[in-house]
TIKOL-23558 format. One record per atom (N, C-alpha, C): residue in one letter; x, y negated, z negated. Coordinates in steps of 0.1 Angstrom, whole numbers, padded with zeros to 4 digits, always signed. Layout:
N
AXYZ/...
END
This chain:
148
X+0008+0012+0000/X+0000+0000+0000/X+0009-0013+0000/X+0001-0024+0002/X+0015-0037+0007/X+0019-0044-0007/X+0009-0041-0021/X+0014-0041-0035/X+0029-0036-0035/X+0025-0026-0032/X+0033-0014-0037/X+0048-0018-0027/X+0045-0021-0018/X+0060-0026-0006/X+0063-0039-0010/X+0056-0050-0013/X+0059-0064-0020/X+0066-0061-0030/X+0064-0050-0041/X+0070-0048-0055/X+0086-0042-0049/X+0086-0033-0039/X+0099-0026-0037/X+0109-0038-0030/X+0102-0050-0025/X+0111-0055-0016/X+0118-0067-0028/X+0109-0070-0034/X+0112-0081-0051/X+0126-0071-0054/X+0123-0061-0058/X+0131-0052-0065/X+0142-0051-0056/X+0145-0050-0047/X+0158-0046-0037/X+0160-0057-0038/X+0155-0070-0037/X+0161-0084-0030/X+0167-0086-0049/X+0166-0082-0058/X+0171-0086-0071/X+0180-0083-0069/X+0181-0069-0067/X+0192-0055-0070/X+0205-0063-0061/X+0200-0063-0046/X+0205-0072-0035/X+0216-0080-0046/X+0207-0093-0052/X+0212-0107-0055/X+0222-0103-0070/X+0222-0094-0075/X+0229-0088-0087/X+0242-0084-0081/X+0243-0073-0072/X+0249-0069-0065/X+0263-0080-0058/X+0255-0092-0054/X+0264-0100-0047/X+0270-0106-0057/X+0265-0111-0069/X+0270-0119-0082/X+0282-0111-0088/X+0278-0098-0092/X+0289-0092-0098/X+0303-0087-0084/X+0300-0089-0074/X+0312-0088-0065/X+0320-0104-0066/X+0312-0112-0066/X+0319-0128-0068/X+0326-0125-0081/X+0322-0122-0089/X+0329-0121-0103/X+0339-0113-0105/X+0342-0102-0098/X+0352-0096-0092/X+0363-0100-0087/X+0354-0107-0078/X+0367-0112-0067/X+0375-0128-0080/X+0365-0132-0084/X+0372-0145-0092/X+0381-0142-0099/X+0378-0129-0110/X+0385-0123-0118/X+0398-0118-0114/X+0396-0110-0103/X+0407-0105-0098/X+0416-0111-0092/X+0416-0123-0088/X+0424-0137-0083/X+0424-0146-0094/X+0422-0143-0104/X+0428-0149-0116/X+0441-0141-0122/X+0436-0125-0125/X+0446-0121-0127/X+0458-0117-0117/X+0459-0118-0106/X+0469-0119-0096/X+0477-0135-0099/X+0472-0143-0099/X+0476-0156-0103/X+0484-0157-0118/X+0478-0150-0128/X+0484-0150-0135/X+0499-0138-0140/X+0496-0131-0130/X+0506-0114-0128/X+0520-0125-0123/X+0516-0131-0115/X+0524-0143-0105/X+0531-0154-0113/X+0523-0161-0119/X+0532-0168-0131/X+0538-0160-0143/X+0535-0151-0147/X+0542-0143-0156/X+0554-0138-0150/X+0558-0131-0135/X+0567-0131-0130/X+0576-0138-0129/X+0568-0152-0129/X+0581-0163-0121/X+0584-0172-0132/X+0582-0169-0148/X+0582-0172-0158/X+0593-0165-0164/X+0595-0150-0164/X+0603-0137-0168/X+0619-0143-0157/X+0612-0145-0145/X+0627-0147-0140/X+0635-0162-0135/X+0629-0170-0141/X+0631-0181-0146/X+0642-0182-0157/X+0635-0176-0169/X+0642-0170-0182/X+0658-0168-0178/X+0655-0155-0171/X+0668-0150-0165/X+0678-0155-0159/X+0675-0166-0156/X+0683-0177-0148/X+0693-0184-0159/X+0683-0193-0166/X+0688-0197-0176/X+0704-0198-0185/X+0710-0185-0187/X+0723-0183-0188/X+0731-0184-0178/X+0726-0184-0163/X+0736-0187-0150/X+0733-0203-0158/X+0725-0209-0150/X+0726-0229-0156/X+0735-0225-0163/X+0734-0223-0175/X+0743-0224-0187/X+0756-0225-0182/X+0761-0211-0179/X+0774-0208-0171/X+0783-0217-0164/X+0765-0222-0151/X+0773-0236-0148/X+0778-0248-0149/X+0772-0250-0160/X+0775-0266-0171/X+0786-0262-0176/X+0787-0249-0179/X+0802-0247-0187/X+0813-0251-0180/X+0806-0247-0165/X+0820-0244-0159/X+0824-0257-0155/X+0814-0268-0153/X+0817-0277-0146/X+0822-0291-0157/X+0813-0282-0174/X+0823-0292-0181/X+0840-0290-0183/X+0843-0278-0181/X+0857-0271-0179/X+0864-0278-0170/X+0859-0279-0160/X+0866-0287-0145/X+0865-0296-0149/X+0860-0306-0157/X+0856-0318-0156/X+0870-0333-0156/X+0876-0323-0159/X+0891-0335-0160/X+0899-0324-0153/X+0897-0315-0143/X+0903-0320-0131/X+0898-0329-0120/X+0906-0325-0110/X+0907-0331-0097/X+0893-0331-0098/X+0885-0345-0093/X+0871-0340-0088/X+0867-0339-0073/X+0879-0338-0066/X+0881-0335-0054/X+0882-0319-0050/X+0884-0317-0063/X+0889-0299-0067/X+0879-0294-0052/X+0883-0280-0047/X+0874-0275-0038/X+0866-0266-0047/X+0873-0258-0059/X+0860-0252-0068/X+0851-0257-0071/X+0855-0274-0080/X+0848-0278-0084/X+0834-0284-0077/X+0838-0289-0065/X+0825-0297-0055/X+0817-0282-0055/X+0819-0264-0054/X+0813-0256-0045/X+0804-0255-0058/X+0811-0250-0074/X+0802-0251-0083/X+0793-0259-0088/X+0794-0275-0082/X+0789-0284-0085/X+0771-0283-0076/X+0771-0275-0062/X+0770-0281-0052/X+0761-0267-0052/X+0766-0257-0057/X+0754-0241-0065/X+0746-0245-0074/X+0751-0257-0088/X+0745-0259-0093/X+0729-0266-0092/X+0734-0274-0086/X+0725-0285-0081/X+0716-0281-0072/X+0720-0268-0060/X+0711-0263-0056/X+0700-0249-0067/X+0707-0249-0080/X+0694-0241-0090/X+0685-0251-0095/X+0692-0265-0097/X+0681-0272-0099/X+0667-0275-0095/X+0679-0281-0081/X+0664-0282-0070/X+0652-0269-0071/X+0659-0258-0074/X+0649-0249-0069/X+0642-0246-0079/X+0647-0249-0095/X+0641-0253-0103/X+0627-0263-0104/X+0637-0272-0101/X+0622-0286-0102/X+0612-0280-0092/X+0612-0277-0083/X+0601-0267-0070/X+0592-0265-0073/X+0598-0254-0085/X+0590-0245-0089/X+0581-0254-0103/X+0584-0264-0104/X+0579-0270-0119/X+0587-0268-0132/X+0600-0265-0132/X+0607-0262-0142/X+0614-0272-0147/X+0613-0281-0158/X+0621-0292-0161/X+0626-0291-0175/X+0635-0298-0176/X+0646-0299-0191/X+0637-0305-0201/X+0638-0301-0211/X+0627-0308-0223/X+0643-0317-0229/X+0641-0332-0229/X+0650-0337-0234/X+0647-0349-0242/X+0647-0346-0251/X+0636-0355-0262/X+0644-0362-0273/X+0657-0367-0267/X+0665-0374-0277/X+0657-0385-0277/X+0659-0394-0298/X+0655-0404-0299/X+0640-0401-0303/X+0635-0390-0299/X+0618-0390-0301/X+0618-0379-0314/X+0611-0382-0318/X+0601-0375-0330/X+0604-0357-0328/X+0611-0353-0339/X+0612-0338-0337/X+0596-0332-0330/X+0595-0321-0324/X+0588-0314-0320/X+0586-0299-0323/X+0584-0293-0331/X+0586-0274-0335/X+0578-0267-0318/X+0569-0274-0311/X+0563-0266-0303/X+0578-0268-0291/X+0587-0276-0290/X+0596-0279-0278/X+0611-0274-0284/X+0613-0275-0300/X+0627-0275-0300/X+0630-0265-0314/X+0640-0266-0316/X+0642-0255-0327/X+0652-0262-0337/X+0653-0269-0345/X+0661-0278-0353/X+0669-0269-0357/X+0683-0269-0356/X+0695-0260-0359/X+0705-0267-0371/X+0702-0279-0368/X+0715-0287-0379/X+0706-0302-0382/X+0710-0308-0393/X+0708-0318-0396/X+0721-0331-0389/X+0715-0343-0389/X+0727-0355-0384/X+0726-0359-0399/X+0734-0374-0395/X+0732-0384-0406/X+0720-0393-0403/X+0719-0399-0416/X+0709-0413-0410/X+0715-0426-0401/X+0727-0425-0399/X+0730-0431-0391/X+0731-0431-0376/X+0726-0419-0374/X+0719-0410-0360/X+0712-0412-0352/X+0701-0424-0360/X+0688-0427-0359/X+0674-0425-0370/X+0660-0425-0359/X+0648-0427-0371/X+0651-0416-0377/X+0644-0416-0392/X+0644-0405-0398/X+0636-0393-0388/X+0636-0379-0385/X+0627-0371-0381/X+0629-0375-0366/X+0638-0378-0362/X+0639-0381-0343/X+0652-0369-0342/X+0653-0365-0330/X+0665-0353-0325/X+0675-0365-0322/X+0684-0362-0324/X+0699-0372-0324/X+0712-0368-0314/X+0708-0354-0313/X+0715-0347-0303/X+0711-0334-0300/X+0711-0326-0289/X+0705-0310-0281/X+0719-0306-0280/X+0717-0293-0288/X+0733-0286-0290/X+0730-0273-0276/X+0715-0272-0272/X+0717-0261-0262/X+0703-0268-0252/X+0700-0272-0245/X+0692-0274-0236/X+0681-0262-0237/X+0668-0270-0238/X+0657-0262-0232/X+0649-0265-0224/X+0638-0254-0221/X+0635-0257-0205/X+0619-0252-0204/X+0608-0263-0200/X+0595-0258-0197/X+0590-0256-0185/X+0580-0249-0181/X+0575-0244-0169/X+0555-0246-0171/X+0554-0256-0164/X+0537-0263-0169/X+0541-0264-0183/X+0527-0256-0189/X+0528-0256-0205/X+0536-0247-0213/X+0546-0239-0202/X+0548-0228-0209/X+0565-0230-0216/X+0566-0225-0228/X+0581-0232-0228/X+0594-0221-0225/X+0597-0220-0215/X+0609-0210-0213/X+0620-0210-0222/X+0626-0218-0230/X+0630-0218-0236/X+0633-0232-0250/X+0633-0231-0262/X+0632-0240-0271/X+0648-0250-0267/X+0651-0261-0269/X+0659-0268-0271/X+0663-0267-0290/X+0677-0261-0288/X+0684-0262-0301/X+0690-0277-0304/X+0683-0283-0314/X+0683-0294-0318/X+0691-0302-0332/X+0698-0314-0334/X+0704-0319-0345/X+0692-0327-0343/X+0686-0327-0357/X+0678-0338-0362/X+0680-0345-0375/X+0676-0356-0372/X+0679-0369-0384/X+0671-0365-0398/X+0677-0367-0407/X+0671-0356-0420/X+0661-0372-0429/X+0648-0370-0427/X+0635-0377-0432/X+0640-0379-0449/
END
């Protein structure tokens, strides 16, 4: 009877509209977590990097009173600068917060200064550089802070 075919077609066309909703939800979800599989990746090897920089600030504070014509010197200088770039690219920048107000979520206070340093509770000097990626902090900045 055409009750009875009106009631079946309501009911398909729900089933239908259910159907399409929980595939969008799917797909959103699942392109969330791919996005975030992606930043966790490029977060882990980011990290990893980190002690190369290092390496190369060593090396180039090492050179630094040589020749700065040196040919080592310009090639290390010249690798370095190209991790930066490819750093900043990616969104990766130095958290460098001398003179400002200690921070526990950015830095890790390792030593006290004097008060002659600056404000009380401000970082006075970064004994190890740290480094954020958006909100994420790849690594803390080991910090001298001025003793409150």
């Amino acid at each position: 009877d055409l009750n009875e075919a009106l009631e079946k077609q309501e009911e398909y066309l729900n089933l239908a509209q259910r159907v399409q909703a929980d595939f969008d939800n799917f797909r959103k979800r699942n392109n969330t977590i791919r996005k975030e599989s992606y930043d966790n990746g490029a977060i882990d090897f980011a990290k990893s990097l980190l002690p190369v920089l290092d390496n190369f600030e060593r090396a180039l504070s090492a050179l630094e009173y040589e020749d700065e014509n040196n040919s080592i010197m310009v090639g290390i200088n010249m690798v370095y600068k190209q991790l930066l770039d490819s750093f900043e690219k990616r969104g990766i920048s130095q958290i460098n917060r001398i003179g400002e107000k200690f921070d526990p979520n950015l830095e890790e206070a390792v030593t006290k200064g004097s008060p002659e340093d600056g404000d009380p509770g401000t970082v006075c000097e970064v004994l190890q550089k740290g480094y954020i990626m958006g909100s994420n902090v790849l690594r803390f900045s080991m910090v001298k802070v001025v003793p409150e």
